[in-house]
N, C-alpha and C positions, 0 to 999 in steps of 0.2 A: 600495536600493543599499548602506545602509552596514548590514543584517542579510549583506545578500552577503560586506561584506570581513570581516566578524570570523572567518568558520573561516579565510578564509588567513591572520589577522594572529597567530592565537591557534597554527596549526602554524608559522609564521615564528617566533613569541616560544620555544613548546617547543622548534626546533629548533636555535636558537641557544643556548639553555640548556643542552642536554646535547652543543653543540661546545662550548662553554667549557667544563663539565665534564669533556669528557673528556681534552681538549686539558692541561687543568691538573694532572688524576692524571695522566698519562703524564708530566710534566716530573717530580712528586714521585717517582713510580717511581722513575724514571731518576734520582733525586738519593739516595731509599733505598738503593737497590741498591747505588750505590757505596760509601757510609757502613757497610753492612752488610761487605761485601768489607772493608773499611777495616778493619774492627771485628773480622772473622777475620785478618785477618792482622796486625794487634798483639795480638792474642792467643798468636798462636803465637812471636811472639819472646821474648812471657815465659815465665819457667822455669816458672811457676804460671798458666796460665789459667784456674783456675778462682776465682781473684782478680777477672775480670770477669763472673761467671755474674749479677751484677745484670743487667748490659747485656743477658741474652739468651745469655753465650757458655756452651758445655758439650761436654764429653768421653764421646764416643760410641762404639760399635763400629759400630753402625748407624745411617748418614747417612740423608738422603730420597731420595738416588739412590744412582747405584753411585760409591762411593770414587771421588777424582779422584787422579790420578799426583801423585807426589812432585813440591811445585816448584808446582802448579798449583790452582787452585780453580773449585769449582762454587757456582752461587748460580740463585737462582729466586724466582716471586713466585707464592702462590698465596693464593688467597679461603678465608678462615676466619672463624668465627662470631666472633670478637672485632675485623674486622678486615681489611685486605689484609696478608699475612704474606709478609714480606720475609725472604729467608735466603742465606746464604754458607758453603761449609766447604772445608779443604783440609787435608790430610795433616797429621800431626804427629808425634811420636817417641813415643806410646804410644797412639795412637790417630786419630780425624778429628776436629780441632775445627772447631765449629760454631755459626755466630751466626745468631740470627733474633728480627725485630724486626717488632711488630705496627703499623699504620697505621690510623687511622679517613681512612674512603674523607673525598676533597673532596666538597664540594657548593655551587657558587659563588653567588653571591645573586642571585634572580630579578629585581631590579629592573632593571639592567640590559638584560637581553635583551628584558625585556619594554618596556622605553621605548624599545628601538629599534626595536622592533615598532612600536607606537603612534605615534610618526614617520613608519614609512614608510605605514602608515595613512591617519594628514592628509595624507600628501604625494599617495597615490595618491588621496583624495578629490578634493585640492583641482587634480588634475592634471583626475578625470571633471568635475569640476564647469566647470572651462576647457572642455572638449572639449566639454559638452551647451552652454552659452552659446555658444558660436562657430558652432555646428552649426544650433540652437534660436535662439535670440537670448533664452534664457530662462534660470530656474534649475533645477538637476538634479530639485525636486521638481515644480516645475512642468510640466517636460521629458517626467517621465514619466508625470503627465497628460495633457497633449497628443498623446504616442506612443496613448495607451491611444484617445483619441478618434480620432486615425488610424487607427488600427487599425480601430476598429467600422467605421467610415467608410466604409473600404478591405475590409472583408468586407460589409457592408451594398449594394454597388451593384450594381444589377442588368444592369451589363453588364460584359464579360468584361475584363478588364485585366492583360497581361502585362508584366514590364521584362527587358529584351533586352539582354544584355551580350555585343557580339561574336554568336556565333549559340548561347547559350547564354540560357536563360530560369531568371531570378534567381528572378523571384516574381513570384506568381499568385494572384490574387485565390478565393475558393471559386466563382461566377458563371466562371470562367474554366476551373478546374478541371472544372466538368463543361460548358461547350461543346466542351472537347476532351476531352470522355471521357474524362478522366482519374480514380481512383479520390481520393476526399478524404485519405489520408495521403501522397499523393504530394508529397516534399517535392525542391524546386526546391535547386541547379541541375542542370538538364535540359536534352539538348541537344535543341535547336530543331529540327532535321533530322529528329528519332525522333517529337518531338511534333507540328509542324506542317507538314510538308513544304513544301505549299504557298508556306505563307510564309515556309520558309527561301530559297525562288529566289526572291522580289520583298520587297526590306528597304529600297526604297526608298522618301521620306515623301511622304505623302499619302493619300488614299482608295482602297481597291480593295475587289472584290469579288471574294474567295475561297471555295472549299469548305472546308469546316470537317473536322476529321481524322474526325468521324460519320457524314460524307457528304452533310450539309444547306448549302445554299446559306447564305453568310454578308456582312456586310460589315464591313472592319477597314481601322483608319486609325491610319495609323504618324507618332510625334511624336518628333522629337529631342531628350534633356534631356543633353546632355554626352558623356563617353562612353556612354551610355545612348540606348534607343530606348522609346518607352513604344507599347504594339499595344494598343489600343483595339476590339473586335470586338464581333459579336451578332450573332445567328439572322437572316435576311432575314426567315424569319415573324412573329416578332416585333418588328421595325420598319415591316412593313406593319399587323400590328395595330394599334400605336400611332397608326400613320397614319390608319387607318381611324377611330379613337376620335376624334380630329383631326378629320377631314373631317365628319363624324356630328356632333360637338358644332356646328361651323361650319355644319352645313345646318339644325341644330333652331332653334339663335339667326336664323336667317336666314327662315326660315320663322314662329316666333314674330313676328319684327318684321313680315313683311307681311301677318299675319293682326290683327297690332296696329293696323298702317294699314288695313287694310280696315272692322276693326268701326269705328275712330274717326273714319274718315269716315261711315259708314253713320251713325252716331250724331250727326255733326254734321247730317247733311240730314234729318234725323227731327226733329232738336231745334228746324232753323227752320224745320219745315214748322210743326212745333204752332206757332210763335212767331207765323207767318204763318195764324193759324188753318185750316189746312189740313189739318185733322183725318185728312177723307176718306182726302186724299193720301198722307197718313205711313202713314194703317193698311191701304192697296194696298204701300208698300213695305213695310210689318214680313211683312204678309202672303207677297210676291212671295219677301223672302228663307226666310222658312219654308218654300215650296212648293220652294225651290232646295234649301234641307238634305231636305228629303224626297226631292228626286231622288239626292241624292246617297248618303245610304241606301239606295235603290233601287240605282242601279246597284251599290253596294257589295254587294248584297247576297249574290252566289255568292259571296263573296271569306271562306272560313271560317277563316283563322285570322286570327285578332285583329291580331298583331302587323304585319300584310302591309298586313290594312284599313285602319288608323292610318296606315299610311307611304304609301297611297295617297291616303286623305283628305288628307292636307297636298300632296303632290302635285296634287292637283285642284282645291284652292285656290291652288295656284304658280300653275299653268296658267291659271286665271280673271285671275289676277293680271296674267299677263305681255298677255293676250288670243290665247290658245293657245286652241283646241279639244281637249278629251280623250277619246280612243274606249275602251270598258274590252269586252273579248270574252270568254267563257268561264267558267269556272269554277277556284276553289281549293278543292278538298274539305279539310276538318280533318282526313285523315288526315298533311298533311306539316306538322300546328304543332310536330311537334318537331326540323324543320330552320327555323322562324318567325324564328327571331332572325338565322342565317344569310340567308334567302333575302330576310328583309326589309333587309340589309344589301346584296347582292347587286344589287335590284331597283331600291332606292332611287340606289345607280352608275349604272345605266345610265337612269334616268328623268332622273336630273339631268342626264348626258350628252345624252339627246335634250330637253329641254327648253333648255337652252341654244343646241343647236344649230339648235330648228324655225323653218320659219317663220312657221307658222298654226295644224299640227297636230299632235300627240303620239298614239298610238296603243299600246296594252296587249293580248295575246293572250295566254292560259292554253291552252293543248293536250295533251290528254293519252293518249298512245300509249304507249308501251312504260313509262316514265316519265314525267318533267314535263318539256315544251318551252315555253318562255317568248319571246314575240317583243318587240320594244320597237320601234316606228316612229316616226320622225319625215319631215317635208320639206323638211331642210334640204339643205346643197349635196351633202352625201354625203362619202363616201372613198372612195379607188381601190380596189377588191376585192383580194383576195391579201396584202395589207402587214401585219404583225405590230405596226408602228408605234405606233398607239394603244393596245397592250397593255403599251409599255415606259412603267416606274417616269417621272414627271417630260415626258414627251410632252404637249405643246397647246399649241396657238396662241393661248392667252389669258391668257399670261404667265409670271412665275417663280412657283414654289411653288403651281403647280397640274401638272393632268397624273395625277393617281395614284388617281383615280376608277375606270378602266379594268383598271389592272395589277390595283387588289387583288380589284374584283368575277373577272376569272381564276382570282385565288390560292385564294382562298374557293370558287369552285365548284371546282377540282379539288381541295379538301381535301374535300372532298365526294363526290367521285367523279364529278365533270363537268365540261362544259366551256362557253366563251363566246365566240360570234365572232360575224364580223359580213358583211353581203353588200349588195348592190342589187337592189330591185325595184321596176321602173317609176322614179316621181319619189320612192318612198320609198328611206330608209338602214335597215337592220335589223338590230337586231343582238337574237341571240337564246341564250339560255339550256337548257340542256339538263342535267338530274338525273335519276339513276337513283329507282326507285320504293323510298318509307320503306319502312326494313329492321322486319319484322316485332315 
């Protein structure tokens, strides 16, 4: 800040240095000039002027201009090498007398101009330095550390932030710049109507779900800070990803813990059988659950991509868990593990969805026709056929901050090129999976 004010202080101090300068030759001029005139015209009332040629005066035929009329004089001031050369002549009875008299220019002393520079310096400091404590509640160097960590701060987020003045957008975050396509030197203000139409007709605060000027589905939530609106927005696909990160971390923790309870009960009744010298007894149960992980490798076994078999294993151990039956039908060839991570996110939605919902049995079907058709069964109460319901974000009957299991395995398979719905058959609910075949 104070490298910013010195070029203005230092053309403040020059420029008032050469107005007093100039200001002050212009009075001496003007005080020359007459002294000179003065100086010609007591010249010529003596019979002898050239009595005054100390002064400057002298008897010419040729003036610096043309002769002035009987009666009358000329005078002027020009720039010469000794000087500002000050001159006067007017007629006489044997010729033009003529005075001129030399000047050393002014040049008034720099302290001055410069100390009042330097004044208004401290003044305009200690004016910014009020303005950032009132603003800040800090001091101006502080201040502009703080600006500097807002700043990153405020280009650092990864969601879109715009501030709304009237229907006019001040500024915009880089995350904000390219949710609206906007080119990165695009500098704000910008009107709102060109940028975001959508949401120049609803500026009212609260949450909505708008298209994005790119054409992707969005959601943005408008805050009031004064005369200001602050729009808060992000991609919908990227708030269901998160979500989905969300739901995933919450099913691992949840599935860890009841496979935690499972082994540490299995290990307390082993631990008193030996206690209870029932040697036999423990090594039928170490045995019985051995021959159970062996079934369950077996049935896993058409299931070729890795990622899919993991997420069905814990699946199979929920289900043993809850006292659910699990049916596994078909086959997963290794050609689709490079949709694995997808489909085992996909799969794992709707396994939770029917496991929660069943009331005995769960059921798994791999089919594969044109592409991949995926069935998922349970026998729980069902849903009415036709209804989109259980595909909208936040849908379920099992409280707040559930419901989103459904939308995203949708979102996911048509980022895929498929789709997910769901029917009745017989006493089963079914909802089933459909993917085009891995692209070559």
């Amino acid at each position: 800040m104070a490298r910013a004010l010195w070029l203005p202080v230092l053309a403040l101090a020059l420029g008032l240095w050469l107005a007093i300068g100039l200001e002050a030759n212009r009075h001496l001029l003007a005080l020359a000039l007459r002294e000179t005139e003065a100086l010609a015209e007591a010249a010529a009332r003596l019979s002898d002027p050239q009595a005054l040629s100390p002064l400057g005066v002298r008897l010419t035929e040729r003036p610096r201009e043309a002769a002035p009329l009987w009666g009358e004089t000329a005078a002027g001031v020009e720039v010469a090498p000794q000087g500002i050369l000050v001159w006067a002549a007017r007629p006489w009875d044997r010729g033009i007398l003529e005075a001129a008299r030399a000047y050393p220019p002014y040049l008034p002393s720099p302290l001055l101009p410069f100390g009042l520079a330097l004044l208004a310096w401290l003044w305009a400091w200690r004016r910014a330095e009020g303005a950032v404590h009132r603003a800040l509640g800090t001091s101006l160097s502080e201040g502009r550390g703080r600006l500097t960590d807002l700043t990153a701060a405020f280009a650092s987020l990864e969601e879109g932030v715009a501030v709304l003045k009237g229907e006019e957008v001040v500024l915009l975050n880089p995350k904000g710049l390219a949710l609206l396509g906007l080119p990165p030197g695009a500098l704000p203000p910008l009107p709102l109507r060109r940028v975001w139409p959508a949401l120049a007709d609803r500026l009212e605060e609260g949450e909505a779900y708008l298209p994005l000027p790119t054409g992707r589905p969005g959601r943005v939530r408008l805050l009031g800070f004064g005369d200001r609106r602050i729009a808060l927005f992000q991609e919908q696909a990227e708030l269901l990803r998160l979500a989905e990160e969300l739901t995933q971390s919450r099913r691992h923790l949840e599935l860890l813990r009841a496979q935690a309870h499972e082994f540490q009960n299995l290990l307390h009744v082993i631990g008193g059988l030996l206690e209870l010298g029932q040697v036999e007894e423990a090594l039928r149960l170490v045995q019985g659950e051995l021959a159970a992980e062996k079934a369950l490798e077996s049935l896993l076994r058409g299931i070729e991509v890795p990622l899919v078999a993991a997420l069905l294993l814990g699946k199979l151990r929920r289900a043993r868990e809850r006292g659910l039956g699990f049916r596994l039908e078909g086959r997963l060839p290794a050609r689709y593990a490079s949709i694995g991570e997808s489909l085992a996110s996909i799969l794992g939605h709707l396994l939770e969805n029917a496991l929660e919902a069943a009331q005995s049995e769960v059921g798994l079907r791999f089919l594969e026709e044109e592409g991949l058709k995926v069935e998922v069964l349970d026998d729980g109460p069902g849903l009415p056929e036709g209804k989109e319901t259980p595909f909208l974000p936040g849908a379920s009957g099992r409280g707040t901050g559930r419901g989103y299991g459904l939308a995203l395995a949708r979102a996911q398979a048509r980022a895929l090129g498929g789709e997910v719905g769901y029917h009745r058959k017989g006493r089963w609910t079914v909802f089933w999976l459909s993917l085009p075949g891995p692209s070559s």
